[in-house]
N, CA, C and O atoms as a GROMACS GRO file, in nm:
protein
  276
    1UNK      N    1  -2.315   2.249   1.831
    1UNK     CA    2  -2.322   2.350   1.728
    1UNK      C    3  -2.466   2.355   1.679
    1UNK      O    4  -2.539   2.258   1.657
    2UNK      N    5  -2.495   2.492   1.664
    2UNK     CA    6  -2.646   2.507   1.594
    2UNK      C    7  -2.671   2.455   1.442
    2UNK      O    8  -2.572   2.426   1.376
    3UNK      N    9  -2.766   2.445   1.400
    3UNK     CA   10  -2.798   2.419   1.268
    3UNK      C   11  -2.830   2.487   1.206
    3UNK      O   12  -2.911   2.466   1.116
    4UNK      N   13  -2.759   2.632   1.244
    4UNK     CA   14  -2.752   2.754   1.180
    4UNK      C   15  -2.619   2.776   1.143
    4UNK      O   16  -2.582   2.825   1.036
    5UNK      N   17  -2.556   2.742   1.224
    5UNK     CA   18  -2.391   2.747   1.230
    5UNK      C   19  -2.310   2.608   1.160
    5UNK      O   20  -2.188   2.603   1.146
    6UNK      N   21  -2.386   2.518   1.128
    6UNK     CA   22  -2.306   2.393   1.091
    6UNK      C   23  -2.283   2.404   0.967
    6UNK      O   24  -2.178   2.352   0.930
    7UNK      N   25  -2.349   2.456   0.885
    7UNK     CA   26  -2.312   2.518   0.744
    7UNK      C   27  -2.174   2.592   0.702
    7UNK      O   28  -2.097   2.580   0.606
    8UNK      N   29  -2.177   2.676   0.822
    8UNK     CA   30  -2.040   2.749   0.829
    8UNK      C   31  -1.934   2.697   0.847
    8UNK      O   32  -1.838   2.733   0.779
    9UNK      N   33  -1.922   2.596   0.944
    9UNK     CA   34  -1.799   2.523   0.994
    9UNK      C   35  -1.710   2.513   0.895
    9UNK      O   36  -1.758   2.500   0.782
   10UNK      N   37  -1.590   2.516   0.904
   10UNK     CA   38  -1.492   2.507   0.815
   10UNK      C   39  -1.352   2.489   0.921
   10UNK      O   40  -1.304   2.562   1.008
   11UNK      N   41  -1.310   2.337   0.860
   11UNK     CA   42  -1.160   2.296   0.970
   11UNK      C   43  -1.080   2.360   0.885
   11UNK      O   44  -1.111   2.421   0.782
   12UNK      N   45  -0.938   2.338   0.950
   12UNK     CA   46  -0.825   2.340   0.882
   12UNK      C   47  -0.674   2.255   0.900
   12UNK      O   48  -0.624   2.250   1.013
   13UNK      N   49  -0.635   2.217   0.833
   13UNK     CA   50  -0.539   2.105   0.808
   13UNK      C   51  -0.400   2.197   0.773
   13UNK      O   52  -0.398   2.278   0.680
   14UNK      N   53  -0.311   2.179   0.841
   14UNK     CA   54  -0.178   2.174   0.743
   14UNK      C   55  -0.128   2.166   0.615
   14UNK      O   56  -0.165   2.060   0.565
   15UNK      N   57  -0.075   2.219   0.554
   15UNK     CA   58   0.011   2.172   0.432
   15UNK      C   59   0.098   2.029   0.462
   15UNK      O   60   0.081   1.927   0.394
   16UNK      N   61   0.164   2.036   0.540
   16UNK     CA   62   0.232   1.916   0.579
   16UNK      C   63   0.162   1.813   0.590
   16UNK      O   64   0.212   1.707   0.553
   17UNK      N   65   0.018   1.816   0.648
   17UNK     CA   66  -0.016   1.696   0.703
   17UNK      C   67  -0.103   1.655   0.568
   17UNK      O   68  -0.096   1.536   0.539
   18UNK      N   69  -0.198   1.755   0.466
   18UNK     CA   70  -0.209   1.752   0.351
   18UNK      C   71  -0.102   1.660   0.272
   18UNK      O   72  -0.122   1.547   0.227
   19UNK      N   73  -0.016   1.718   0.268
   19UNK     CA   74   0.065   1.638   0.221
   19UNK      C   75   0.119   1.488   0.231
   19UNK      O   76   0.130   1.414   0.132
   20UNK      N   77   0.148   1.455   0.346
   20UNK     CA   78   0.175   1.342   0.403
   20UNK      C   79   0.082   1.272   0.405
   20UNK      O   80   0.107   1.152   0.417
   21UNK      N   81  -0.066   1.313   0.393
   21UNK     CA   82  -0.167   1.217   0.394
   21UNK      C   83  -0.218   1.165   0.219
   21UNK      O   84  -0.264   1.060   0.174
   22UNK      N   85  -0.187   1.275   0.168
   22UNK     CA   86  -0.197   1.257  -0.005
   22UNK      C   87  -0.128   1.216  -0.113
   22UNK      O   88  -0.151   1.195  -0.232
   23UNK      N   89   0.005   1.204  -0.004
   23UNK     CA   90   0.146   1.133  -0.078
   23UNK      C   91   0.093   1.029  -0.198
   23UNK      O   92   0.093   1.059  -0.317
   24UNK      N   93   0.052   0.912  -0.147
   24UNK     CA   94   0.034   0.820  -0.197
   24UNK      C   95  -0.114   0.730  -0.254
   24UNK      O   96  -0.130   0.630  -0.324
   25UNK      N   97  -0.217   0.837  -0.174
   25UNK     CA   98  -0.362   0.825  -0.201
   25UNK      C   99  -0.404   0.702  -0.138
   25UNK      O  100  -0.516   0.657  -0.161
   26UNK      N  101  -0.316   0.640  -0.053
   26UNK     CA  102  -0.334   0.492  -0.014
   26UNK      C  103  -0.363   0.486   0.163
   26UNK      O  104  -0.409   0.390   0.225
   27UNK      N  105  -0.325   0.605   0.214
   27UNK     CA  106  -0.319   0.617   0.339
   27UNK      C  107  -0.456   0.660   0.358
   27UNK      O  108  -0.507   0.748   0.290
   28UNK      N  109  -0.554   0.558   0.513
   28UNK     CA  110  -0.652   0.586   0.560
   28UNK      C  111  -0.692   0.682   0.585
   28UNK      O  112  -0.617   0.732   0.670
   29UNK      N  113  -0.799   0.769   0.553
   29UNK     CA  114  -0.866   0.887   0.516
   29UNK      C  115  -0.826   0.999   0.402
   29UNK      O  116  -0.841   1.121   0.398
   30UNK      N  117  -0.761   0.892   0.300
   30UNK     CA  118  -0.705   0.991   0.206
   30UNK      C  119  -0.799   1.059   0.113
   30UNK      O  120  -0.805   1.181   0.093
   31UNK      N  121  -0.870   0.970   0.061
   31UNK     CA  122  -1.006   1.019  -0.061
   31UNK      C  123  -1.107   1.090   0.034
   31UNK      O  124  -1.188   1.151  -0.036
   32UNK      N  125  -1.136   1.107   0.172
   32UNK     CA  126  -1.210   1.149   0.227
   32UNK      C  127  -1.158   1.318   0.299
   32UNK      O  128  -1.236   1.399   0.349
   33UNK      N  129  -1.011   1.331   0.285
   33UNK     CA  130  -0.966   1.450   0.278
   33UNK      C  131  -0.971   1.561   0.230
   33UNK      O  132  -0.998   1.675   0.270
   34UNK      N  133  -0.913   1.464   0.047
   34UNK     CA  134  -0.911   1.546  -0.057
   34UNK      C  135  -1.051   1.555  -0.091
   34UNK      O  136  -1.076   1.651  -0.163
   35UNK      N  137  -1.141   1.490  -0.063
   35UNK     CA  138  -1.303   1.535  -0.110
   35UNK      C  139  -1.334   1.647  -0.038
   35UNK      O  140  -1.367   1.743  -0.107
   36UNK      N  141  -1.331   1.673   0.167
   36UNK     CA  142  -1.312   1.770   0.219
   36UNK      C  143  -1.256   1.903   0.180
   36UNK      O  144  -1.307   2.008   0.219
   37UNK      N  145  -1.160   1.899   0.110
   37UNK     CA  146  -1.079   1.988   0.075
   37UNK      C  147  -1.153   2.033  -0.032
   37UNK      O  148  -1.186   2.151  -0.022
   38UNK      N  149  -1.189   1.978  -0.129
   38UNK     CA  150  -1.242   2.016  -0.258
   38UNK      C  151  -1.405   2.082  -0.286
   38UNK      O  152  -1.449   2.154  -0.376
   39UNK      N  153  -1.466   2.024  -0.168
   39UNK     CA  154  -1.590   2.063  -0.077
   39UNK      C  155  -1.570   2.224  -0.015
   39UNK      O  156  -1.666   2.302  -0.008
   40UNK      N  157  -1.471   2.250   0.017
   40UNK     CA  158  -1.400   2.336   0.127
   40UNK      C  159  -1.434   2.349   0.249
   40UNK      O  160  -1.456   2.456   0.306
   41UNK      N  161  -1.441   2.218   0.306
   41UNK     CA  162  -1.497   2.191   0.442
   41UNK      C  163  -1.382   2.220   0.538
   41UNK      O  164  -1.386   2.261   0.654
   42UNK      N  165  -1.241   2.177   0.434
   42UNK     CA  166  -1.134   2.169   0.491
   42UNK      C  167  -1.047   2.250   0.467
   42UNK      O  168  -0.986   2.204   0.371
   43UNK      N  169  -0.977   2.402   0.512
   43UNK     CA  170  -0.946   2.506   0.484
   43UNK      C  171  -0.755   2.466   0.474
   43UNK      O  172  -0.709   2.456   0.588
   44UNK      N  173  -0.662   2.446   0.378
   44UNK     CA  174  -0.504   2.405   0.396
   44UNK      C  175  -0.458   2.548   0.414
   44UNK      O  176  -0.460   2.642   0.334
   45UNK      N  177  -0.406   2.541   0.567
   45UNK     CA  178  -0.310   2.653   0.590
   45UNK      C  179  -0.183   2.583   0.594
   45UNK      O  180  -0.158   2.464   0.612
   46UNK      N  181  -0.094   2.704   0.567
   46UNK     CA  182   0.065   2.685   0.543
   46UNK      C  183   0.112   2.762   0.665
   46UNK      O  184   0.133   2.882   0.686
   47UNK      N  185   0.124   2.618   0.760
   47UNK     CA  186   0.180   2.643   0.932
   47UNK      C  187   0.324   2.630   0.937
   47UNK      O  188   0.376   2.518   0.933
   48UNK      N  189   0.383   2.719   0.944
   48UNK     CA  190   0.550   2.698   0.996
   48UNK      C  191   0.538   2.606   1.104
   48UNK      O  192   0.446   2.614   1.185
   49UNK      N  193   0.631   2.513   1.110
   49UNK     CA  194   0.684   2.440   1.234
   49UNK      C  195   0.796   2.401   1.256
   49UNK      O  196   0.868   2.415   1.157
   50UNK      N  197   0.846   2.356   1.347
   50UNK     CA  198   0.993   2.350   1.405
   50UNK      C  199   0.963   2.182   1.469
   50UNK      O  200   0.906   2.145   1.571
   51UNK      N  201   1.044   2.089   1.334
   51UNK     CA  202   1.017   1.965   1.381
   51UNK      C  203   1.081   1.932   1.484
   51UNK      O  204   1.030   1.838   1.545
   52UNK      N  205   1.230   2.001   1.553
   52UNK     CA  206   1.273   1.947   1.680
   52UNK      C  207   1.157   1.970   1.787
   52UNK      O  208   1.151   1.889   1.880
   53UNK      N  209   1.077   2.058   1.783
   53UNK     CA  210   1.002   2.018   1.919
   53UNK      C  211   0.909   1.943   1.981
   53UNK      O  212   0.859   1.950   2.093
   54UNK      N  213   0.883   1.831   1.842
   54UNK     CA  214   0.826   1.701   1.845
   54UNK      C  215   0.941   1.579   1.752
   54UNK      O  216   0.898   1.514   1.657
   55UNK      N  217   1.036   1.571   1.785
   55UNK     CA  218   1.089   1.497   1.739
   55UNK      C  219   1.051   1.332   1.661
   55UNK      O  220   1.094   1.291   1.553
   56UNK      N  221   0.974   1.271   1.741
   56UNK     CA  222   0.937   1.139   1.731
   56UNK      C  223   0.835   1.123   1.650
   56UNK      O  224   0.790   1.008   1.642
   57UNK      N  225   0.773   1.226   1.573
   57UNK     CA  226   0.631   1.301   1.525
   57UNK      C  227   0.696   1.310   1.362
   57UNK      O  228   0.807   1.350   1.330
   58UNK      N  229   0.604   1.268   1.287
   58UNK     CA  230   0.604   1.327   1.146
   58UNK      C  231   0.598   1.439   1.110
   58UNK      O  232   0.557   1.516   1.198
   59UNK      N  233   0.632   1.501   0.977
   59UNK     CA  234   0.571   1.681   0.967
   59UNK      C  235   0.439   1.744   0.963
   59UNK      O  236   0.403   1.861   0.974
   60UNK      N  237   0.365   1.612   0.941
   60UNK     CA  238   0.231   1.630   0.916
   60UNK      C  239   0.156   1.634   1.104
   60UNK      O  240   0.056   1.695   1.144
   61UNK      N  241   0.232   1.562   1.165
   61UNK     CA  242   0.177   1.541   1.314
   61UNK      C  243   0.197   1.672   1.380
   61UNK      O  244   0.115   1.747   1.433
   62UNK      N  245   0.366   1.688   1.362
   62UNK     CA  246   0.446   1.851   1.400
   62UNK      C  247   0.360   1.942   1.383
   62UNK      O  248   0.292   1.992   1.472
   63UNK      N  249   0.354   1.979   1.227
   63UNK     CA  250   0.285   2.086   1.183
   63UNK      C  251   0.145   2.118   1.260
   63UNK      O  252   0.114   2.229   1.304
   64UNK      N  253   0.060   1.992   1.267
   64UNK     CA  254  -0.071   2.023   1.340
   64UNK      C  255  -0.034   2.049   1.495
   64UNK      O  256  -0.085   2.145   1.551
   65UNK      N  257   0.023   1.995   1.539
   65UNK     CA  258   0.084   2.006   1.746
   65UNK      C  259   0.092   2.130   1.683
   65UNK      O  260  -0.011   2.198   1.689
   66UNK      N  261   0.178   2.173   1.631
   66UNK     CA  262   0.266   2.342   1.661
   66UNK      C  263   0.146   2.462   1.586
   66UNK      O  264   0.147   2.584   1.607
   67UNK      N  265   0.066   2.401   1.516
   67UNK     CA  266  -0.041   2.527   1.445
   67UNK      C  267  -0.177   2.511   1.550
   67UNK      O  268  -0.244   2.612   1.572
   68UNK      N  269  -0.202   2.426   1.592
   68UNK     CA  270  -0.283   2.445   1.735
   68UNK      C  271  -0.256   2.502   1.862
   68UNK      O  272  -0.338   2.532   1.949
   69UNK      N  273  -0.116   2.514   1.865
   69UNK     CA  274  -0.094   2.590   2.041
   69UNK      C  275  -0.093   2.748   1.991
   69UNK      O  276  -0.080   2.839   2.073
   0.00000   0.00000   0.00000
């Protein structure tokens, strides 16, 4: 990425996985999320997903598999 363009960058995370990662503020990369987020580095979209098609997967894992394909 250029260093014209790195300014712009902006990810995006789940609601679910937002969630599941902020539950408890205790889970690894939690304060470094919500700082992302608050930065707006990190854009929370609200991804429908259908947890049977990762069964073995959290909602937060689901949600990201199924808002990436």
């Amino acid at each position: 990425m250029s260093e014209s363009n790195s300014s712009h960058w902006k990810g995006r995370a789940s609601a679910a996985l937002r969630d599941e990662v902020l539950a408890s503020g205790e889970r690894p990369g939690a304060r470094e999320l919500d700082e992302a987020i608050r930065a707006g580095w990190i854009i929370v979209v609200n991804a429908p997903f259908d947890a049977s098609v990762f069964p073995d997967l959290g909602a937060g894992e689901a949600s990201t598999l199924c808002f990436a394909s």
